[in-house]
N, C-alpha and C positions, 0 to 999 in steps of 0.2 A: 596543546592542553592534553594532560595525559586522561585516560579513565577516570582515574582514582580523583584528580582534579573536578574533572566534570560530577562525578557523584557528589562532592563534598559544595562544591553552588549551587545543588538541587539541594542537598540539607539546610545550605544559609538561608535560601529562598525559601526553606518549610519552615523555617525559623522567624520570619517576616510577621507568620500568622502568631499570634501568643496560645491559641488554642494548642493548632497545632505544635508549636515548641512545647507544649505542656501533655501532648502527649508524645510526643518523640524523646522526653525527658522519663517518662512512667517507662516505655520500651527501653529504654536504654537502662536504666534500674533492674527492672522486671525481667528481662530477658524477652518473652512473649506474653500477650495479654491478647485477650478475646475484647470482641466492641464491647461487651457487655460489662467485664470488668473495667475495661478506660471509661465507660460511661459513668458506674457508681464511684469512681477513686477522682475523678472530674468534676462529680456536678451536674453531666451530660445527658442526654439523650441518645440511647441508640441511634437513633436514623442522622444525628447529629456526626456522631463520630464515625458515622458510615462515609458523611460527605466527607470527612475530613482526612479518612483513610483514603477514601478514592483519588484526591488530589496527592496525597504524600506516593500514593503507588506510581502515580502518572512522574513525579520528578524522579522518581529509583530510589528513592532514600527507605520504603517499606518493601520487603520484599514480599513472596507470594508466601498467603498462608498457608497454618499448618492445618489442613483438613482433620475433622473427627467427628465421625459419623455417632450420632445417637441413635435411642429408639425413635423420637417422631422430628428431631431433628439436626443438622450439624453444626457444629461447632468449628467457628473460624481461629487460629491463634495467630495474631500478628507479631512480628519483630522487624527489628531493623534489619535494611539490606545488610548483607556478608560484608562488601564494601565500604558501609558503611562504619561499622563494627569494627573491620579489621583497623582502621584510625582510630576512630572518636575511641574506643575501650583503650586505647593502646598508647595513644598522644595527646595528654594534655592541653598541649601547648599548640596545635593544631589550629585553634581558630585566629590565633594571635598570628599563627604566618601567613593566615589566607585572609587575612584582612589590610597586609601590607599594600598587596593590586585592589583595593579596593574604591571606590571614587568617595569622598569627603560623604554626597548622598547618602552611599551605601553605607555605610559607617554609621552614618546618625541613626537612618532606618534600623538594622542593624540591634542598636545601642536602644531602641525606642521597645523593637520586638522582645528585647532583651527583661525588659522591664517589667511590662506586660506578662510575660511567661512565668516572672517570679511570683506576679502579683497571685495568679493564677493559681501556683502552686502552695503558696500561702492563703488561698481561704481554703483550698483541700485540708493542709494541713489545723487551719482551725477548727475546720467541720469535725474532724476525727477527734478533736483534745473534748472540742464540746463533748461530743458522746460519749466520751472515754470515762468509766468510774473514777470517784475521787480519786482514793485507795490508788490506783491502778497508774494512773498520773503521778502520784507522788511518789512511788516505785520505781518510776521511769527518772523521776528527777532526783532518787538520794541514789541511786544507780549509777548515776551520768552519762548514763544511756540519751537523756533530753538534757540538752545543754539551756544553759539560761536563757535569754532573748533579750538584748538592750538595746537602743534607739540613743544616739550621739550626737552631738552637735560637736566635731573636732576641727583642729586646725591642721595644716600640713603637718607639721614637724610632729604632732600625736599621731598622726594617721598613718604616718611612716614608720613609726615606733610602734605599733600595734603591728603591721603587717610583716615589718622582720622579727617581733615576738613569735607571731603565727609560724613563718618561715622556718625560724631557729626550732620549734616545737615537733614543728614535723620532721624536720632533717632528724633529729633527735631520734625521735623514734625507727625513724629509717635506718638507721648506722647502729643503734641499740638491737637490734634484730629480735627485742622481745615481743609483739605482736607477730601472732601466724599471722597468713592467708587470709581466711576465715574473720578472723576479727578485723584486718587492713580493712576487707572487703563490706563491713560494717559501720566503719566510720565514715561518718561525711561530716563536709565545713561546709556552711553555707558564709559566705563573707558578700555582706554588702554594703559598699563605699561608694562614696566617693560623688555626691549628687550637689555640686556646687550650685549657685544661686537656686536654687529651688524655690527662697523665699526670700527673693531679694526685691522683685518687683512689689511683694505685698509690705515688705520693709518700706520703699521709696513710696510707697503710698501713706502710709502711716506719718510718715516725717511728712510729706505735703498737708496731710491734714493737723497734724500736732503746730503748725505754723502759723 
């Protein structure tokens, strides 16, 4: 198992917790963040995300902070390990090959952390619209700066066809060379599929009672 392997199982394993995948997601956005900031963009508690730092430093996935001395006191700024970094910024597709060696378990955990982490990051993000002036929201939205947000009941054959639309969209862009840097570096897709039976046992319950 080489380095760069061994760093990348203490990231999966930091990704177990949804807290902390949700702040290993703010660091990876952010660059570096103080507890202080991951606390209010979280929901958190300082002493909270101190525990939560302690443990991500123990597996290597946070590196050592950036000290900054104030007048009565310091300022810590976390980021992710160099190691780290040097992958996850750089390879997409990275998690998809390190889950090949993975045990069926691992995978589910995994998949479960995975969920958690979004849920997480989805009430930050409602916390902030709450606050956010009207005016200022709807700025964001005739912008398309904030993309819409819809909720789907689909079947395979649509689900596939939405995600080579997604696909073809971005390649598009990619090969058009008209977005800088700058702007590449401000779009994000959040895509989330794919949660079969979710309601199928409250379905077979409903048929047992309509009977």
């Amino acid at each position: 198992m080489t380095a760069t392997t061994e760093f990348l199982r203490g990231f999966i394993r930091a990704l177990s917790d949804p807290t902390r995948g949700a702040i290993l997601t703010e660091l990876e956005h952010s660059g570096e963040l103080t507890a202080t900031q991951l606390a209010k963009r979280l929901g958190l508690t300082a002493n909270n995300v101190y525990h939560h730092m302690r443990v991500l430093r123990e597996l290597k996935v946070v590196g050592e902070p950036r000290v900054v001395p104030r007048e009565t006191y310091v300022e810590k700024y976390y980021q992710l390990a160099p190691e780290i970094q040097a992958v996850v910024g750089s390879d997409p597709e990275w998690l998809d090959r390190a889950q090949k060696d993975f045990t069926a378990e691992e995978r589910k955990e995994l998949f479960i952390s995975m969920c958690l982490t979004m849920a997480q990051l989805l009430q930050r993000a409602a916390r902030q619209y709450a606050e956010m002036d009207v005016a200022a929201f709807d700025t964001l939205m005739s912008q398309r700066t904030l993309g819409m947000v819809s909720i789907n009941e689909v079947g395979q054959k649509r689900l596939e066809s939405r995600l080579k639309s997604l696909r073809d969209t971005l390649r598009q862009e990619h090969e058009s060379g008209i977005a800088n840097e700058e702007q590449r570096a401000r779009q994000h897709v959040v895509l989330m599929a794919g949660l079969p039976f979710l309601w199928d046992e409250q379905e077979e319950g409903k048929k047992d009672s309509d009977t």
